[in-house]
C-alpha positions, 0 to 999 in steps of 0.5 A: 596583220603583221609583217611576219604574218603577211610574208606567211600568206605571201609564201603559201600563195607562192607555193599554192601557185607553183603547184596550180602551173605545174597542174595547169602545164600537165593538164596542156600536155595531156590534152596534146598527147590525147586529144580528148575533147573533155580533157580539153574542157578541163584543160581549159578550166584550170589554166582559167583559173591559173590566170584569175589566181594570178590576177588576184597575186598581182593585184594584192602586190599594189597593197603596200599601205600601212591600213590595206591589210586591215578590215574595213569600216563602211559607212552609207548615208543617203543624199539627195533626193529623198525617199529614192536616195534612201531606197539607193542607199539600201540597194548600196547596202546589198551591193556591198553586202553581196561583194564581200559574200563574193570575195570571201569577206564577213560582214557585219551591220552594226549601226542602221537607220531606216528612212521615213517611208522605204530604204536607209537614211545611213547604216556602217558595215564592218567588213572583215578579211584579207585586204578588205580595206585596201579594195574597198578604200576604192569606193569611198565617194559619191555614187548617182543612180538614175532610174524610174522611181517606184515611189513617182505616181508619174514615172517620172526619171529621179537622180539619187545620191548616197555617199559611202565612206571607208575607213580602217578598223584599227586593231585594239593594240594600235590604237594608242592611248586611251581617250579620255572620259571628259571627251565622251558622250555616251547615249543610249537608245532604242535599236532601230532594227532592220528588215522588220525584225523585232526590236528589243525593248530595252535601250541596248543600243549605244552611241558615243560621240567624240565632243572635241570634233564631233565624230560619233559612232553606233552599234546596236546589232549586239544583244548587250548594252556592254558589247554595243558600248565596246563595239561602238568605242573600236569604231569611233577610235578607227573613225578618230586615228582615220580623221587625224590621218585626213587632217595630217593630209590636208596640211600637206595639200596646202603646200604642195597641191593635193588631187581633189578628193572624193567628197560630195558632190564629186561622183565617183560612179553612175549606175543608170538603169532608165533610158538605157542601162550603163554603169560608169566609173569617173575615175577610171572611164570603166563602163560595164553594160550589165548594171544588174550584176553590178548592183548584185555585187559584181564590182570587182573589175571597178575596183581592180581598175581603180587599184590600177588607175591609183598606181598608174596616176597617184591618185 
């Protein structure tokens, strides 16, 4: 989103608000004047809502780096713990799903790779609407489940891991220069489909892999070996500029101290539903009881938190 664009949207939001306010105090003053029970009710509900708009408003006012307003590329690759950590990362999969529905996001799967007997070894989501990254760059990190599993015959309690990495969608125009042929391996391969769907059978689907680091990226939800190929290429280009971006960052560490970053290992979140059901940000210290609604897509308030924590702390 360009800059120009940006203070557009900043102005109808300013303007939308001005009015909702002018709504909201007349609403107020006829319930004084009239006492009305209902009108009281709905009184209540636009002030409610007056509050929640400004919420937003004053959250997207952290937003000011060069990738937030960009869509998200989000990655999900199970970790230990087997079968249970596969069936983790498919429930992560419906949890981000679900909060993108709830924000008025898009989503699209474009890579899956189904575990052996139950959920997902790893799958990407491109995530796409106003400030999509800049929210979902908050829950790049490890994750834990504690649980039951349903795969023990013994019942016994298992921890899982998955990790989740997000990355910006880098527009085709700023991208820079091409990458060059020599540096590209292209294979083609069977889609793996999902959630017992039919599976073509022809080879459409497409992965490239960067030689010179290694990053590789997938499509396969595209009906054509040729859209599979372009979409793969935009992520593998967004995943090349987000690596340059980290490796920069790196240099800058070493001379002056950088925080500890969320790689493996550094759990950002627990979701514990046996012995007791709590929800917990490592971050923040944000707990939230209801890890069933959480896990529905309710991840707003984490999110909010840690957008709040980054400005409070830097980090």
């Amino acid at each position: 989103m360009g800059s120009i664009s940006r203070l557009e949207t900043d102005m109808a939001d300013h303007d939308r608000i001005r009015v909702s306010l002018e709504n909201a105090q007349a609403a107020v003053d006829l319930v004084r004047e009239t006492s009305d029970d209902e009108l009281a009710v709905e009184a209540e509900l636009t002030v409610s809502k007056l509050e929640q708009e400004l919420q937003r408003l004053e959250t997207a006012a952290y937003f000011a780096g060069p990738y937030d307003s960009f869509n998200a590329i989000l990655s999900l690759s199970s970790g230990a713990g087997g079968t249970d950590a596969q069936d983790w990362t498919d429930m992560l999969m419906r949890m981000y799903t679900r909060y993108a529905e709830r924000q008025g996001f898009d989503v699209q799967l474009t890579d899956y790779m189904p575990g052996e007997e139950a959920g997902v070894k790893g799958c990407t989501l491109i995530v796409s609407g106003a400030l999509a990254y800049g929210f979902l760059r908050h829950e790049r990190g490890v994750h834990r489940l504690v649980r039951i599993s349903p795969f023990d015959a013994n019942k016994r309690r298992h921890t899982s891991f998955a990790a989740v990495d997000v990355i910006p969608e880098i527009p085709e125009t700023d991208t820079g220069s091409e990458i060059p042929e020599s540096d590209l391996r292209i294979d083609v391969f069977h889609a793996s489909g999902h959630g017992g769907q039919n599976v073509q059978k022809v080879s459409t689907a497409v992965r490239i892999t960067h030689i010179p680091t290694g990053l590789a990226a997938s499509c396969q939800n595209e009906r054509s070996q040729l859209q599979n190929k372009r979409m793969a290429m935009a992520v593998l280009k967004s995943r090349l500029i987000a690596y340059q971006d980290r490796q920069r960052d790196a240099q800058i560490s070493q001379v002056r101290g950088a925080h500890k970053s969320a790689e493996w290992g550094n759990e950002i979140r627990s979701y514990v539903l046996q012995p007791y059901k709590l929800a917990k940000d490592h971050r923040t210290g944000l707990e939230k009881g209801n890890v069933d609604a959480v896990l529905d897509g309710d991840l707003q308030d984490f999110i909010l938190a840690s957008v709040r924590h980054e400005q409070e702390t830097g980090r």
